[in-house]
C-alpha positions in Angstrom: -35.0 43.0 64.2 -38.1 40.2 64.6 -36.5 37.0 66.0 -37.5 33.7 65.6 -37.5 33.4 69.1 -40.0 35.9 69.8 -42.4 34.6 67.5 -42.2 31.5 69.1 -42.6 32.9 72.4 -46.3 34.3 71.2 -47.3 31.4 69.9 -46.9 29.6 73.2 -48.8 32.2 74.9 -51.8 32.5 72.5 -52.3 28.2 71.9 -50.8 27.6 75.3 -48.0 25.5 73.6 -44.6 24.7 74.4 -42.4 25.1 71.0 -38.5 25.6 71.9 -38.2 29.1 71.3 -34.4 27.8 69.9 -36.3 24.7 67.7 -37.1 24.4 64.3 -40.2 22.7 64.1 -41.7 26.3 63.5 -39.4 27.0 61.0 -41.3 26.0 57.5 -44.2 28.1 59.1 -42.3 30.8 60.0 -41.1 30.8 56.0 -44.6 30.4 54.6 -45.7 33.6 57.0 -42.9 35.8 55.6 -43.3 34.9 52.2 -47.4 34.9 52.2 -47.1 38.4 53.7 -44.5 39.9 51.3 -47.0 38.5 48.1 -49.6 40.6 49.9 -48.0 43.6 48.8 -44.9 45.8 48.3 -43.8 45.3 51.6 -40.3 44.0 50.5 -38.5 46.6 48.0 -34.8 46.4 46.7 -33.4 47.9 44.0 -30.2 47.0 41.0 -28.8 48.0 37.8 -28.2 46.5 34.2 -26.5 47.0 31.1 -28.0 46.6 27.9 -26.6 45.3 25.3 -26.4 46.4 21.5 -29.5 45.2 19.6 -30.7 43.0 22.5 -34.7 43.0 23.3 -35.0 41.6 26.4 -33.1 41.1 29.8 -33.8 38.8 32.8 -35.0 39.9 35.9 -34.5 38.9 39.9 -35.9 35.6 40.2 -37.8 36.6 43.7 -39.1 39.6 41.7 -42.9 40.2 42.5 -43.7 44.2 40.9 -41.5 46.0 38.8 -42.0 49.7 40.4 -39.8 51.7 38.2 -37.2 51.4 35.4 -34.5 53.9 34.7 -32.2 55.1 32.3 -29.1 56.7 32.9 -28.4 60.2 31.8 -25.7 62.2 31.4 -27.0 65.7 30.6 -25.8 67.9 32.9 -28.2 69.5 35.5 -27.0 72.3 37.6 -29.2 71.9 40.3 -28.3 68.3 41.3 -24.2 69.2 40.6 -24.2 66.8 38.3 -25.7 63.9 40.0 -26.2 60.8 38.2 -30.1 61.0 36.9 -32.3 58.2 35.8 -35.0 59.1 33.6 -37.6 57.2 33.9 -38.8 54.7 31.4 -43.1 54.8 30.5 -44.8 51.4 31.0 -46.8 50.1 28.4 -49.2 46.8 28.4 -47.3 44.0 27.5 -50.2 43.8 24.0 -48.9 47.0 23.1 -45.4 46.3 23.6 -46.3 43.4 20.6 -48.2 45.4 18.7 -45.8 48.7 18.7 -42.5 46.3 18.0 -44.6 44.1 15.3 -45.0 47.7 13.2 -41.6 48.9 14.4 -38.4 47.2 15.4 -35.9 50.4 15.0 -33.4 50.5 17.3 -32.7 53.9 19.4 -32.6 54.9 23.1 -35.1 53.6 25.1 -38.2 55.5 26.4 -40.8 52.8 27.1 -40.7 49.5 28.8 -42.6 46.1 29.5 -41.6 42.9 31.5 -43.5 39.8 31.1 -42.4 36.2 32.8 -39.2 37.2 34.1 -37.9 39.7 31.1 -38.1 43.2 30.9 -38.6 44.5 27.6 -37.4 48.2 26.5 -38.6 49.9 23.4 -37.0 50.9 21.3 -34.5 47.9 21.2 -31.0 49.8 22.4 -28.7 50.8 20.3 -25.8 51.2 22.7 -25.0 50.2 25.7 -27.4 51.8 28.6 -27.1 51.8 32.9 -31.0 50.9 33.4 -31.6 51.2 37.2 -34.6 48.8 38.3 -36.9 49.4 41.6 -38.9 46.1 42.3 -40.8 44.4 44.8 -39.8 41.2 46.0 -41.3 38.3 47.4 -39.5 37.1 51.1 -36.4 34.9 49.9 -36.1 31.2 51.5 -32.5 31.1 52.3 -31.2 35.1 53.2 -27.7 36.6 53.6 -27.2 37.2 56.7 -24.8 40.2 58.1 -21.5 38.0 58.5 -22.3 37.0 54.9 -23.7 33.8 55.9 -26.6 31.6 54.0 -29.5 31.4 56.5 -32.4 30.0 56.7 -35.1 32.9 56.4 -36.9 32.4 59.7 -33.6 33.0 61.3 -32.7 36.6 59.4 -36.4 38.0 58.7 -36.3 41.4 56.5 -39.3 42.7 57.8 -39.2 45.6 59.6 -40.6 46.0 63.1 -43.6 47.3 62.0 -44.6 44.1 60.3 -44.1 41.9 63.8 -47.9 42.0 64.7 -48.7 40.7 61.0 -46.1 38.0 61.2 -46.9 36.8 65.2 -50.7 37.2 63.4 -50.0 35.0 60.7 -47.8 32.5 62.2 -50.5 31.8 65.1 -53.2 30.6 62.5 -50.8 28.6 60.2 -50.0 26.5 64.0 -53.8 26.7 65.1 -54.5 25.6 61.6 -52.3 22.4 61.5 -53.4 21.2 65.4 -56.9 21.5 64.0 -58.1 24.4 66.0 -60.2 25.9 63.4 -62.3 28.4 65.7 -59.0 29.8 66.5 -57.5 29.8 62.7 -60.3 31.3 61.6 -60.1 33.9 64.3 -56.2 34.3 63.8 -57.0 34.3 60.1 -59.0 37.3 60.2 -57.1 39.6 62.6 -54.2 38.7 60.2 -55.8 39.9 56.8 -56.7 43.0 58.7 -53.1 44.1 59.9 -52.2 42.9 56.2 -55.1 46.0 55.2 -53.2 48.3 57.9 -49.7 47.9 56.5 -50.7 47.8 52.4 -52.3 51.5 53.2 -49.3 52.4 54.9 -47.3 51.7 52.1 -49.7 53.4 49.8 -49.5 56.8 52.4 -45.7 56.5 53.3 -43.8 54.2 50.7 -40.4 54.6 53.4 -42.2 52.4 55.6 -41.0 49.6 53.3 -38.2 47.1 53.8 -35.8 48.3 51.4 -32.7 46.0 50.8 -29.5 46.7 48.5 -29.6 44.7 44.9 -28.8 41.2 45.5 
């Protein structure tokens, strides 16, 4: 697990500073890092599950939500091979214009096959006629306040959800956002771009191994 401590420890070596490593001056910094790197890309996953509801269009999604990554619908047919585990079909995505456009020529109700989201609402077609277990895999941007393990509301700078692959990014990133408010702007520039290029390293990992991301139970 990254600690806040540690990051506070590199920053005093790189600037030659001396932050309490047990402070919180760094802590809005700290936040700004680990949310600016999880809207870099989809290093933060999680997943969770709603019902729909008879007749109803639309359904909210996470507030923190940054990419919906897959919607699934829950099926019952039988499949020998998985001995009858539960199986979510997946729904197709469609352009939010076409979403319009299909709905505008056709409103019938039925079991959904396609979906769009759009400002916080994900949209199935056709509009369910039942009620439905949809399973939802999103991206998410780096929460403020986190849940810690004793079920505690924390600051996020003291529970990060990055994994330890994502320390050099974070220490990277934390180190020009410091530099940058003392007005060292050789060495903000320089932290800057060593920053954006572990960002490049970590988005192609994801691409080549998505089980590097963080992934965190629906909350």
């Amino acid at each position: 697990m990254i600690l806040k401590s540690e990051l506070i420890a590199v920053v005093n070596d790189a600037l030659n500073r001396g932050y309490a490593t047990d402070g919180t001056v760094l802590d809005a910094k700290i936040t700004s890092v680990l949310k600016d790197l999880s809207q870099q890309g989809n290093f933060l996953q999680c997943e969770c599950k709603r019902l729909t509801v008879i007749n109803r269009d639309y359904y909210s999604l996470p507030d923190n939500l940054q990419e919906l990554l897959f919607v699934g619908m829950k099926s019952y047919d039988a499949d020998p091979l998985l001995d009858n585990a539960t199986i979510y079909k997946p729904l197709v995505y469609e352009r939010w214009e076409m979403y319009k456009r299909n709905i505008y020529y056709s409103s019938t109700s039925g079991t959904p096959t396609r979906y769009t989201w759009q400002s916080g609402y994900m949209y199935p077609r056709p509009i369910p006629d039942a009620v439905y277990n949809m399973y939802l895999w999103y991206a998410y941007t780096h929460p403020e306040k986190v849940t810690n393990d004793d079920d505690e509301v924390v600051d996020a700078c003291d529970y990060i959800l990055f994994k330890d692959i994502y320390r050099e990014a974070i220490e990277l990133g934390l180190c020009y956002k410091v530099a940058l408010g003392l007005g060292l702007k050789t060495d903000a520039k320089d932290f800057l771009g060593l920053y954006m290029n572990q960002v490049s390293i970590r988005k192609a990992d994801v691409k080549e191994h998505a089980q590097i991301a963080c992934y965190r139970d629906g909350f």
